[in-house]
Backbone as a ProteinNet text record, in pm:
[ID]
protein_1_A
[PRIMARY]
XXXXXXXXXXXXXXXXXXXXXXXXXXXXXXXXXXXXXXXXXXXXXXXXXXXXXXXXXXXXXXXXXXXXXXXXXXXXXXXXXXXXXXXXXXXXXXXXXXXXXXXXXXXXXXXXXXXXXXXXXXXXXXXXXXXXXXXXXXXXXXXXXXXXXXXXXXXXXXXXXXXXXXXXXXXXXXXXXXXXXXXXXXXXXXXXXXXXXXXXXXXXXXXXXXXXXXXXXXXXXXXXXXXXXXXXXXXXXXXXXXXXXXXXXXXXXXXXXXXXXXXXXXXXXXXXXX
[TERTIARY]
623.3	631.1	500.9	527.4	376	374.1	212.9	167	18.7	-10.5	-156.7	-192.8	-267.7	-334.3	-433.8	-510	-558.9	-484.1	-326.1	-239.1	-219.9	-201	-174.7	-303.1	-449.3	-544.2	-527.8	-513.2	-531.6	-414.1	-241.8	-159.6	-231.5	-335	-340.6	-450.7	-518.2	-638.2	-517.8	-403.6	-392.5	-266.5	-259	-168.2	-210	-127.8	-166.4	-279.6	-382.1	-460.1	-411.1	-433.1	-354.3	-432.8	-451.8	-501	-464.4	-561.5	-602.9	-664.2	-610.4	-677.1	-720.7	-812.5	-909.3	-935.4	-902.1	-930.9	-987.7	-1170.6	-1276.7	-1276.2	-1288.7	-1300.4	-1537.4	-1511	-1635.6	-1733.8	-1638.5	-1720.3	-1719.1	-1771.5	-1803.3	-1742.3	-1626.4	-1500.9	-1431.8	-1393.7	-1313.3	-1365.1	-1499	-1578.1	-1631.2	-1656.8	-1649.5	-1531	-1375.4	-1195.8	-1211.4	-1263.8	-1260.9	-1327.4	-1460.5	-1552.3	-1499.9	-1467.4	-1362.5	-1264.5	-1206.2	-1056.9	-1098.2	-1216.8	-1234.8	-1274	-1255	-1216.9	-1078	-1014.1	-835.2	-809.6	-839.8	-808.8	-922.9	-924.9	-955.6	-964.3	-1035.4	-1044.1	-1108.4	-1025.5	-1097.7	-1138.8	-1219.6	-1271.7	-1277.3	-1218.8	-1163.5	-1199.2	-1291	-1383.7	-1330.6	-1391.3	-1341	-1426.5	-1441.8	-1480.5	-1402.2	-1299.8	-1185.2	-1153	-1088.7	-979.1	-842	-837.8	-683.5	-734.8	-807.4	-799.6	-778	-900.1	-915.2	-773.3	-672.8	-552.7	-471.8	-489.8	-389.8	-435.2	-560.9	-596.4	-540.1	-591.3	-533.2	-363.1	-315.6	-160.1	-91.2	-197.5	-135.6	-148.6	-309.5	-291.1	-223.4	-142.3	-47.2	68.4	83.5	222.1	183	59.2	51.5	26.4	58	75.9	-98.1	-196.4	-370.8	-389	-273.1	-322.2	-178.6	-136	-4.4	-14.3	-138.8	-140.7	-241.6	-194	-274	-350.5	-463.3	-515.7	-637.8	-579.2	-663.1	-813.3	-910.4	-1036.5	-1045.3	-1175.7	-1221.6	-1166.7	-1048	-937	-815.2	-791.9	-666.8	-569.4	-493.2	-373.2	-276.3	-256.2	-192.8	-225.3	-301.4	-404.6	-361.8	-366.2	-288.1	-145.4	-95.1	65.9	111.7	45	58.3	106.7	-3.9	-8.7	121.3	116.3	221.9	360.8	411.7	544.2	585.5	495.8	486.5	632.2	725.2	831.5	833.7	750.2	746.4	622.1	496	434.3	387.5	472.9	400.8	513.3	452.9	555.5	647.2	762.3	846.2	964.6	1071.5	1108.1	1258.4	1357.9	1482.4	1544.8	1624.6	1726.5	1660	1507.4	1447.2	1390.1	1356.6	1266.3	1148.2	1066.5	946.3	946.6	856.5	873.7	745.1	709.6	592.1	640.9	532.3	635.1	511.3	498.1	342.4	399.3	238.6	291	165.8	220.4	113.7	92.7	-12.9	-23.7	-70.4	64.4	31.1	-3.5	-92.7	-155.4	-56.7	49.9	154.8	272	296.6	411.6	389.6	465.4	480.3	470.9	480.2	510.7	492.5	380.2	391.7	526.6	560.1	572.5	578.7	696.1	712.9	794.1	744.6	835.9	785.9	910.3	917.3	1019.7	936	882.1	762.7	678.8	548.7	465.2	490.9	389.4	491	593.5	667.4	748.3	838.4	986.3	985.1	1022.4	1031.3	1126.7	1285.3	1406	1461.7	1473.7	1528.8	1712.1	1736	1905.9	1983.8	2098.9	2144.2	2142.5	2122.2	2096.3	1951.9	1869	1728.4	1733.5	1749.6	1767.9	1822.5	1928.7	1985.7	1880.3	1807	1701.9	1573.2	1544.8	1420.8	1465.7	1613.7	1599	1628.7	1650.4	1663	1485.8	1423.6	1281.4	1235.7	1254.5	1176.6	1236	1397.8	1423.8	1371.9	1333.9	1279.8	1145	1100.6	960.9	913.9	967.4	998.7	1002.7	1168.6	1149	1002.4	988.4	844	711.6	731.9	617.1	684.1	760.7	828.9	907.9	923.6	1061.5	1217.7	1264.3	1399	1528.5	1550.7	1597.9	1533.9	1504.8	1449.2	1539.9	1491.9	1610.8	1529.2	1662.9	1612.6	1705.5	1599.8	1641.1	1677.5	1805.1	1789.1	1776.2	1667.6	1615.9	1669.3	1693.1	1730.4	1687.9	1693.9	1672.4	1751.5	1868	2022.3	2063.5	2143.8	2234.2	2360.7	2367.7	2508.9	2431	2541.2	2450.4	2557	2615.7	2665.2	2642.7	2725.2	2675.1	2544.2	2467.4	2320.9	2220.5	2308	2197.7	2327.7	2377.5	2459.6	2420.9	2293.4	2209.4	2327.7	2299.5	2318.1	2455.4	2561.2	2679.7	2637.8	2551	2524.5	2538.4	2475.3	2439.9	2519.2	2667.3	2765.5	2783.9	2778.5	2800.2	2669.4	2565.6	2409.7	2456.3	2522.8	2551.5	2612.9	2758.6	2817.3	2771.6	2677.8	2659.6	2566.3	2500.9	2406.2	2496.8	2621.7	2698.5	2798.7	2781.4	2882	2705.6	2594.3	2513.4	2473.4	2474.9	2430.4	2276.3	2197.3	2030.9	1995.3	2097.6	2034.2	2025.4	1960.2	1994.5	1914.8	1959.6	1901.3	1969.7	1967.5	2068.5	1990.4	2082.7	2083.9	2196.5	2110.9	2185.8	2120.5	2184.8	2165.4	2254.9	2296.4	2130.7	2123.7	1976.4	1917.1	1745.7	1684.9	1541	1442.6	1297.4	1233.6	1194.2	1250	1204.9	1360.9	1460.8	1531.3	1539.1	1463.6	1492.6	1392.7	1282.9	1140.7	1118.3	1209.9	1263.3	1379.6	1370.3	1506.1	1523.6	1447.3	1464.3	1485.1	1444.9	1507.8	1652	1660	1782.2	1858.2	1831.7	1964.5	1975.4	1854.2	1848.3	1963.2	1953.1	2071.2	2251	2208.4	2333.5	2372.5	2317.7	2359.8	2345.2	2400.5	2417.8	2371.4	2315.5	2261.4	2199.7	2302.5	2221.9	2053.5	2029.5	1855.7	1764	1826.4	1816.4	1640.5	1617.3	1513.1	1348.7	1431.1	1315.7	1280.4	1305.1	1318.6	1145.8	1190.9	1129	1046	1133	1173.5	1220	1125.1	1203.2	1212	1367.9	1381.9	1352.9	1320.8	1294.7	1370.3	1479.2	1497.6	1459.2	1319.4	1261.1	1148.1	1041.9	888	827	856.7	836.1	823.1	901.3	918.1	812.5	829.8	770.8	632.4	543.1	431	329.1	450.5	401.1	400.6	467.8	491.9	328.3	359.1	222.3	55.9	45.2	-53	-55.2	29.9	1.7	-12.3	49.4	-37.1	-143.1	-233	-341.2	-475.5	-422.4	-466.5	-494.6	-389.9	-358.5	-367.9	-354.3	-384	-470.2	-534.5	-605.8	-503.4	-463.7	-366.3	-403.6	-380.7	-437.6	-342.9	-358.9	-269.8	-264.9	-153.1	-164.2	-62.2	-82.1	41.5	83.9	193.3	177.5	307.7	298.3	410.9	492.7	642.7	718.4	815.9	882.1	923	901.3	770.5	712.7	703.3	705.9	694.2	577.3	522.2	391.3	355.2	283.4	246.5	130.5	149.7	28.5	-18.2	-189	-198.6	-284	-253.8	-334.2	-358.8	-490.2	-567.1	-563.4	-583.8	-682.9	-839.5	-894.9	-1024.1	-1123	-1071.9	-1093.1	-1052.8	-1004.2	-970.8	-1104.9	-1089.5	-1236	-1201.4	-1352.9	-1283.1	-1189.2	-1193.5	-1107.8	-958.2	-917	-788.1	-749.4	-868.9	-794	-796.3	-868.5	-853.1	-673	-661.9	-547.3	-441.6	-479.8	-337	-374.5	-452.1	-453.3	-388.5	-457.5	-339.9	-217.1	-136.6	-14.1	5.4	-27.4	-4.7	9	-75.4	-87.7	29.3	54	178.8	243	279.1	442.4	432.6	411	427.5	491.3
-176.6	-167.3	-111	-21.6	38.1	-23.3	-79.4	-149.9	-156.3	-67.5	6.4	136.2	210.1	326.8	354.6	217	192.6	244.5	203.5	236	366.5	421.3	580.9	681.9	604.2	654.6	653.5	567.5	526.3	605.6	617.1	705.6	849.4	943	1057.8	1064	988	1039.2	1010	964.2	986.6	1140.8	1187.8	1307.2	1431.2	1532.4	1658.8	1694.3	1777	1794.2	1933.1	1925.5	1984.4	2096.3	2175.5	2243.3	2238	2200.4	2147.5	2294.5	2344.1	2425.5	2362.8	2348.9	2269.2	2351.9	2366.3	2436.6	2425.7	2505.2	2434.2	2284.5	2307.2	2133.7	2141.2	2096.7	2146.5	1985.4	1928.6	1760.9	1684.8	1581.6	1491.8	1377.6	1358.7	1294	1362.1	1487.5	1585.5	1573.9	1648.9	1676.4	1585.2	1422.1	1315.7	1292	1303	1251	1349.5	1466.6	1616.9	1575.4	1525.4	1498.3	1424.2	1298.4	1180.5	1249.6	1348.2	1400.2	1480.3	1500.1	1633.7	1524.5	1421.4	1330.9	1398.8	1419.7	1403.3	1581.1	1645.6	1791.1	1854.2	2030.3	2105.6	2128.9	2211.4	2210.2	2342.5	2416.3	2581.6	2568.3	2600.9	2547.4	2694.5	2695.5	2848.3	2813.7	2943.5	2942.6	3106.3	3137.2	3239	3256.5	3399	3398.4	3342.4	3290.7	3254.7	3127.2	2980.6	2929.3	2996.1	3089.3	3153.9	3270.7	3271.3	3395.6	3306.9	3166	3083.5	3020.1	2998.3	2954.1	3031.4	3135	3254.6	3257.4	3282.7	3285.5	3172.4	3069.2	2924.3	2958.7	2989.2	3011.8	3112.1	3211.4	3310	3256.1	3163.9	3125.8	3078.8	2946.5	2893.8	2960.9	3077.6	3134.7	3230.1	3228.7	3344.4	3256.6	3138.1	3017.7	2977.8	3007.6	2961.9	2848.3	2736.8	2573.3	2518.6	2404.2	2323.2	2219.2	2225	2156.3	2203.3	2184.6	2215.6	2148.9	2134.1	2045.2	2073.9	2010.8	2088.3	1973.4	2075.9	2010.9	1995.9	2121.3	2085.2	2192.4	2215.8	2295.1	2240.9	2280.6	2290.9	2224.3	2143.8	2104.9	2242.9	2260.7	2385.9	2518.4	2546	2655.5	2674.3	2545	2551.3	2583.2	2466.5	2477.4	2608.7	2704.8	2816.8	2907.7	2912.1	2999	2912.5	2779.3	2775	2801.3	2785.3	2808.2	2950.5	3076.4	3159.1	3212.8	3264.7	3295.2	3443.3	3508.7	3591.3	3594.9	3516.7	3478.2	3320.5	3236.8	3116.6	3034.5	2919.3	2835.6	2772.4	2797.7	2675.1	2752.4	2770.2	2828.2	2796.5	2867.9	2911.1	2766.5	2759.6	2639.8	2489.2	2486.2	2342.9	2297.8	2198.7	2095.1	2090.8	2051.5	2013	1847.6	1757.4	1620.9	1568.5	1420.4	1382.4	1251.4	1186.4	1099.8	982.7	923.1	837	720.8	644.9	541.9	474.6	300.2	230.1	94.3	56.3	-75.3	-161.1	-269.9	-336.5	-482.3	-539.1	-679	-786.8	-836.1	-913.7	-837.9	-710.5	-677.3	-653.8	-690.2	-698.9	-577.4	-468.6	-298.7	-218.7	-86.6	17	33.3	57.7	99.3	243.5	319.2	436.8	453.1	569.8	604.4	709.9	765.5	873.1	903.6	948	1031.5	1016.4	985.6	940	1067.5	1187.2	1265.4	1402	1460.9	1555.6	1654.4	1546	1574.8	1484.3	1499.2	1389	1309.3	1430.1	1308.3	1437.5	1336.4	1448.5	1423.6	1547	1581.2	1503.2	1511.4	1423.5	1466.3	1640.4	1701.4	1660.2	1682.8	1678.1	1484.8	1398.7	1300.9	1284.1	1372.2	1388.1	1414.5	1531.4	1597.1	1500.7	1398.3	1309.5	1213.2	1151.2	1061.9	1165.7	1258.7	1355.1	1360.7	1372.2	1405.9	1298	1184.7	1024.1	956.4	1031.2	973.5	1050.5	1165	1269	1203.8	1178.5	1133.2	991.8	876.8	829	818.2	924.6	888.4	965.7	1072.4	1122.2	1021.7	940.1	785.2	697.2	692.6	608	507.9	502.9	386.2	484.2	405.9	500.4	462.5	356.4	341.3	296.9	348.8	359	280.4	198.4	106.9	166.6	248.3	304.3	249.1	218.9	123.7	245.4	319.7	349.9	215.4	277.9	166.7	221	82.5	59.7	-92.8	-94.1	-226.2	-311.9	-324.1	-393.1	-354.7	-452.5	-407.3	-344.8	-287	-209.5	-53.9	8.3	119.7	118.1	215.9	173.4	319.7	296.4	487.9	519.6	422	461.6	521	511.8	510.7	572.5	712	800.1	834.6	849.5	865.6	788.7	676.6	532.2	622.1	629.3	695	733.7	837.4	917.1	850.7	721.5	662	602.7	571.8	588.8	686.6	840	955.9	968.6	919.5	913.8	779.5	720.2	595.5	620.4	669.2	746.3	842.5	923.1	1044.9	976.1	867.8	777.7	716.3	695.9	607.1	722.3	835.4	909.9	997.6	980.4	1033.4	1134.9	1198.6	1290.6	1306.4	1243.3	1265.2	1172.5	1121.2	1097.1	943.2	924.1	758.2	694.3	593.7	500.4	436.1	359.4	231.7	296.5	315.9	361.5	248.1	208.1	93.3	111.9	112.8	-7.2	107.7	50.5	42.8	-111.5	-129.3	-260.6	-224.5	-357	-356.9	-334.2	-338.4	-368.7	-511.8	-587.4	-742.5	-759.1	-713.5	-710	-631.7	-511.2	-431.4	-480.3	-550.7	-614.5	-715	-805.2	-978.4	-1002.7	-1090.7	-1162.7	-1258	-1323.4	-1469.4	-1387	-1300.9	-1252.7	-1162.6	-1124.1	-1077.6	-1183.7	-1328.3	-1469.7	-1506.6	-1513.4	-1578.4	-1538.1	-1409.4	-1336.1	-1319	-1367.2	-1429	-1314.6	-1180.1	-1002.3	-1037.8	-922.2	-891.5	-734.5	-695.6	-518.5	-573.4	-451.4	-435.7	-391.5	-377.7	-360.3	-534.1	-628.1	-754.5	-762.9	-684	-734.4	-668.3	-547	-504.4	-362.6	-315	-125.2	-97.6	-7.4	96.6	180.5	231.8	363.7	315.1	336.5	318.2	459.9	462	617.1	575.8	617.6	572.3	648.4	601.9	684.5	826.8	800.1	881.3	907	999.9	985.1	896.8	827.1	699.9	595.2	584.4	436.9	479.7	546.3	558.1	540.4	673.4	694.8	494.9	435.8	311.2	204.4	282.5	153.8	192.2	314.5	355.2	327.7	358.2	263.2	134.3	45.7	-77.4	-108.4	-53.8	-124	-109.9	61.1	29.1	-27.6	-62.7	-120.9	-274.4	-341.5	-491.4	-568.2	-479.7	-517.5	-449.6	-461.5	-407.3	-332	-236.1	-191.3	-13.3	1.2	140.6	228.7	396.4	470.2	566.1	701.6	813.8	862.6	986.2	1081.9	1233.7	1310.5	1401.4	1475.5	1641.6	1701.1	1758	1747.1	1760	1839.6	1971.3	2069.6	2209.2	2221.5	2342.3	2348.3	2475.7	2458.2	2359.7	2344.7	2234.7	2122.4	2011.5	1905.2	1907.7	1926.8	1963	1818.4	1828.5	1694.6	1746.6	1658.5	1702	1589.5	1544.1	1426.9	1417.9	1329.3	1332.8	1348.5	1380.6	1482.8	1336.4	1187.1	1056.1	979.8	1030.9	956.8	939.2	831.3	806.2	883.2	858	909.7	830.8	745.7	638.8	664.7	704.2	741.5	872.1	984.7	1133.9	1135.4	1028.3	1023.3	983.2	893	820.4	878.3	1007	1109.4	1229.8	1244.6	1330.8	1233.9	1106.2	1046.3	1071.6	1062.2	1068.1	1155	1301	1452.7	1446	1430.3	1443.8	1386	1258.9	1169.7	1232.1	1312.5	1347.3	1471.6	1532.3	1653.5	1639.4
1331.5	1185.4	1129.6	1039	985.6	855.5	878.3	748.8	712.9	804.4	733	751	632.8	668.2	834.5	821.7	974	1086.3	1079.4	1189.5	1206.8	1101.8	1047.7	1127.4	1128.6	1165.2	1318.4	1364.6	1502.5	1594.9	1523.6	1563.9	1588.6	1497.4	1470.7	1593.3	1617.2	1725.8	1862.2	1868.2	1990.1	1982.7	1879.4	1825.4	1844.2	1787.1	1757.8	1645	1712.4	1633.8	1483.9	1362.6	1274.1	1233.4	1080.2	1036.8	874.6	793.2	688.5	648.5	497.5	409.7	304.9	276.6	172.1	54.9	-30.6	-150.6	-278.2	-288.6	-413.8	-351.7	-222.6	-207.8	-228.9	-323.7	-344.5	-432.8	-460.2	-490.7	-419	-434.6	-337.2	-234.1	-316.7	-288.9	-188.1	-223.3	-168.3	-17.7	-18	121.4	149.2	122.2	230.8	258.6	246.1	262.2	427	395.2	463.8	606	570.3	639.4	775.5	692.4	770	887.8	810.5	870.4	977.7	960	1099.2	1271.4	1250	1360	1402	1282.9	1372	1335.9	1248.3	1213.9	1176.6	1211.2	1193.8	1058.9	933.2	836.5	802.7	728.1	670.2	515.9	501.2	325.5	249.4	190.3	76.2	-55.8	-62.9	-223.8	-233.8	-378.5	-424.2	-555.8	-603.9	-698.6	-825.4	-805.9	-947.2	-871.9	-923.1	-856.3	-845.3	-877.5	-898.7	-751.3	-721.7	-585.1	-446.2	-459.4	-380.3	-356.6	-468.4	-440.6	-351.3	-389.3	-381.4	-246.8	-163.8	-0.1	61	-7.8	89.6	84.7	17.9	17.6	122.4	109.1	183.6	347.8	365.3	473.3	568.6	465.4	505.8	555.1	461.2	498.4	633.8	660.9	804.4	908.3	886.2	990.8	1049.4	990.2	996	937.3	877.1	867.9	811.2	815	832.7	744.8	618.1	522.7	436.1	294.8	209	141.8	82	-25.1	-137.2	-260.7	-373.6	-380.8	-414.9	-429.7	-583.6	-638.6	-792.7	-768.5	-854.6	-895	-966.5	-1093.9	-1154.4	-1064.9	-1085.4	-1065.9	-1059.8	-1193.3	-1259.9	-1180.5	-1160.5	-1060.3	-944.5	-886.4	-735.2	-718.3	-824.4	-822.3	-872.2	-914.1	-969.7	-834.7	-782.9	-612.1	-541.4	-559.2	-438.7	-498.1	-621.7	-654	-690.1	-690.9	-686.2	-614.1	-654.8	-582.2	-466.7	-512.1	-408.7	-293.2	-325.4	-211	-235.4	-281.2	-294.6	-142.9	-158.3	-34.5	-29.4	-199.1	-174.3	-150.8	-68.7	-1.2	-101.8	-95.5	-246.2	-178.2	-334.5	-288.9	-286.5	-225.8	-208.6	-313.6	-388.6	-446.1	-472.3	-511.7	-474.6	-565.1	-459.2	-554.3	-518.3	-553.5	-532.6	-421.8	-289.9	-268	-204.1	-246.4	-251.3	-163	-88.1	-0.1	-34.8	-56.3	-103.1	50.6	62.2	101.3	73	-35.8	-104	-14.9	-48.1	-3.6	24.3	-98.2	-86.3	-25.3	48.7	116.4	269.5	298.4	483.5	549.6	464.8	530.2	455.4	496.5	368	311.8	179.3	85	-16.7	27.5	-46	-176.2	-243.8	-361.1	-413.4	-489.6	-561.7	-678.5	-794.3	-814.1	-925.8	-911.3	-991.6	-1065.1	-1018.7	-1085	-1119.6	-1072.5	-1047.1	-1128.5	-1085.3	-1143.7	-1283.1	-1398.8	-1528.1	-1475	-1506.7	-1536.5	-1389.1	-1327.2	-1208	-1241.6	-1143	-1195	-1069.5	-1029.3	-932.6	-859.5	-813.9	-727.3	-683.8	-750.3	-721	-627	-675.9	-653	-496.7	-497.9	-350.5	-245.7	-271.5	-167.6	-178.7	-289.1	-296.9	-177.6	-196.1	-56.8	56.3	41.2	197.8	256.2	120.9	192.3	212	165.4	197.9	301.1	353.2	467.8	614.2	581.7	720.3	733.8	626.2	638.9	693.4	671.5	713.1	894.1	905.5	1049.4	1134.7	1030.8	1094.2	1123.1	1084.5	1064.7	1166.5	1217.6	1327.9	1238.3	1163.1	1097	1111.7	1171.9	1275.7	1160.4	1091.4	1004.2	840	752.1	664.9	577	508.7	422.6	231.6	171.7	59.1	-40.3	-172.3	-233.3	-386.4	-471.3	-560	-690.9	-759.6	-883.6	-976.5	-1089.4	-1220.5	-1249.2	-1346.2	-1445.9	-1422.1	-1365	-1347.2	-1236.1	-1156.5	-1080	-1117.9	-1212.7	-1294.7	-1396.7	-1402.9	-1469.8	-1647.9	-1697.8	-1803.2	-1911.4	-2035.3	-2090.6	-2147.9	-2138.7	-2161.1	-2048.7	-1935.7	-1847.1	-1764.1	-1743.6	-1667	-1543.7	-1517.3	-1338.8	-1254	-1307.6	-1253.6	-1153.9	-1226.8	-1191.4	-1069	-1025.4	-895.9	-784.7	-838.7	-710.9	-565.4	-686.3	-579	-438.4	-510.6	-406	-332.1	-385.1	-280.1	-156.2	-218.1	-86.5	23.8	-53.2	29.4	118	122.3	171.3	305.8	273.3	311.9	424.4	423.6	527	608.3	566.9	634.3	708.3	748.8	809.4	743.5	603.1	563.8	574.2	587.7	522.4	676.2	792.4	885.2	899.3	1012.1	987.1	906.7	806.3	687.6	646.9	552.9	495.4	304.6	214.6	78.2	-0.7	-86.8	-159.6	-303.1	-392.8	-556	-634.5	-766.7	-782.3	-823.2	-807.2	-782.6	-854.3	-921.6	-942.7	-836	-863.4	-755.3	-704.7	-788.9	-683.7	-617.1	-656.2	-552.2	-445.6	-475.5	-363.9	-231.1	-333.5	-187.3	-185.1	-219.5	-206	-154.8	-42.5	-46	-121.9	-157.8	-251.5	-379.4	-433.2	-599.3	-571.8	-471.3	-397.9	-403.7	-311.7	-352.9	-459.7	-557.6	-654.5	-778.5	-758.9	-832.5	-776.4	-676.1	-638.4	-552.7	-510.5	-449.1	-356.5	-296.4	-121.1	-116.8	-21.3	-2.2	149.6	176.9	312.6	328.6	197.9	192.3	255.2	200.7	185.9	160.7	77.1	22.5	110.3	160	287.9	227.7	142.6	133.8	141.8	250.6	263.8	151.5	65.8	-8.2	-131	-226.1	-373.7	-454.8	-456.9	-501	-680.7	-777.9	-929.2	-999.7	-1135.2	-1177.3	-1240.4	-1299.9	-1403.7	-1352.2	-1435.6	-1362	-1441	-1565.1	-1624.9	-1552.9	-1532.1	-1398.5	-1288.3	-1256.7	-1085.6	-1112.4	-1235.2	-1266.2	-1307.1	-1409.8	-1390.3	-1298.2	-1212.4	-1114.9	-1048.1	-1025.5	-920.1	-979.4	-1138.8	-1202.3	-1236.3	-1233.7	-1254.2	-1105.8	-1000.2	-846.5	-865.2	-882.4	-898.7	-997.8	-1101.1	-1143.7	-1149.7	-1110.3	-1133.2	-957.7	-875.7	-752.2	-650.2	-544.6	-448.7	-337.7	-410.9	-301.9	-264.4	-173.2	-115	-129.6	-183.4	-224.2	-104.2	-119.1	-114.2	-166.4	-154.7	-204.5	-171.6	-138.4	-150.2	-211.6	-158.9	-238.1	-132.9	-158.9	-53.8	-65.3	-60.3	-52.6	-0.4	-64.2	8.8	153.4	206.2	358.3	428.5	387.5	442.8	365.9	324.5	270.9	183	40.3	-72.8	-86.4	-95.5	-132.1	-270.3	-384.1	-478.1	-532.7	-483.3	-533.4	-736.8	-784.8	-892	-894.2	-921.4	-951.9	-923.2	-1006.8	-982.3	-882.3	-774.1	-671.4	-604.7	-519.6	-443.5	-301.5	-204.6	-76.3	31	-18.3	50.5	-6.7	-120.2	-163.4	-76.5	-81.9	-39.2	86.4	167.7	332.7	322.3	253.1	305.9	255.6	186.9	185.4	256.1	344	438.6	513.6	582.4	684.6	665.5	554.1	539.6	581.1	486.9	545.4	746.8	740.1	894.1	1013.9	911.8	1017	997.1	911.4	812.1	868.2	949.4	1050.6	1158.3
[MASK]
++++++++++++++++++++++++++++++++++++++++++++++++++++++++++++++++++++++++++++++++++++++++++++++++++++++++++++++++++++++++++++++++++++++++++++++++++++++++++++++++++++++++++++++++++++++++++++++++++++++++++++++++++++++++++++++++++++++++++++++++++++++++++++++++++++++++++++++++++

């Protein structure tokens, strides 16, 4: 069972060594996370006279197969995501997504802890929703959890005409039990103390084959997710990461305020998730 970044570390030194494009990784945060990582990966550091050229190289890199992950330093959010969604040389390839899909290890839970969509997508469509648990269940088994137990959230165990998502969730279950997205168990919709309690799971009197273990909290909105993911860190000692998942490779795009202990532990991710 994985339930620390520690573990995540200790998997990668006995792994494949990777290739990390670092981009304006040029503060201090950035290039101690970097520093750390060159234990387990290789690392090319791309400056430029513009952030918009420096993007545009690290991008192209990727696509000429010279590194297998990307990551923004002191650079635009906007800047980067610019170069990579770029449709004729950026990396997200027709037809796919792009989402955000963060893994926490919270103190009071027995096992990391994923979800999405916290930074991304606003109000994702039911399509989009489909490919969020397609990508949180590959990922997943890429981390060694062979069955991933994914929990779709709502406020209620019932959905109703205020809240139409809800509806989807049926045909996401379904698709979930006929092997579509691979092996996993997809249930709710359901809250989050039911989805990571069994006792608020009995208490309410439900049954889900989640029983109170998920993995994976898919969120309706980026409302939900975005607060779920600041009130962990704020209100508890719990360790983040995050990255972006569609594009051909794994974007990590820190906040500018992350420490180095945050952007190590979304390079770990990046790195398992290969």
């Amino acid at each position: 069972m994985l339930k620390t970044f520690e573990q995540l570390k200790n998997r990668q030194l006995q792994g494949k060594r990777h290739r990390i494009v670092a981009v304006c990784a040029n503060d201090d945060a950035t290039r101690g996370a970097l520093q750390l990582a060159e234990e387990l990966a290789d690392v090319s550091y791309v400056n430029a006279a513009t952030p918009e050229e420096a993007a545009a190289r690290a991008v192209e890199m990727i696509r000429n197969g010279e590194g297998d992950i990307l990551m923004k330093g002191l650079i635009g959010t906007d800047q980067l995501l610019r170069a990579v969604l770029n449709k004729e040389t950026g990396l997200l390839p027709q037809g796919r997504i792009m989402t955000h899909l963060a893994m926490a290890q919270i103190p009071n839970y027995h096992k990391m802890l994923f979800f999405t969509d916290a930074a991304v997508i606003p109000y994702p469509t039911h399509e989009q929703r489909i490919q969020q648990v397609r990508y949180a269940t590959d990922v997943c088994h890429a981390l060694g959890i062979d069955e991933p137990r994914i929990a779709l959230i709502h406020c209620a165990e019932h959905g109703g005409k205020q809240f139409p998502f809800v509806d989807g969730y049926a045909e996401i279950r379904s698709m979930a039990e006929k092997g579509e997205f691979g092996r996993c168990i997809v249930d709710g919709p359901m809250d989050v103390k039911c989805a990571c309690s069994r006792k608020a799971l009995e208490a309410k009197g439900m049954q889900s084959p989640i029983n109170g273990e998920a993995d994976v909290l898919i969120f309706p909105d980026i409302e939900a997710g975005n607060t779920f993911y600041k009130t962990l860190t704020l209100c508890t000692p719990t360790q983040t990461a995050g990255l972006l998942f569609g594009p051909q490779c794994p974007v990590i795009v820190p906040s500018r305020g992350d420490t180095v202990e945050g952007k190590f532990n979304s390079i770990l991710f990046a790195l398992a998730s290969l």
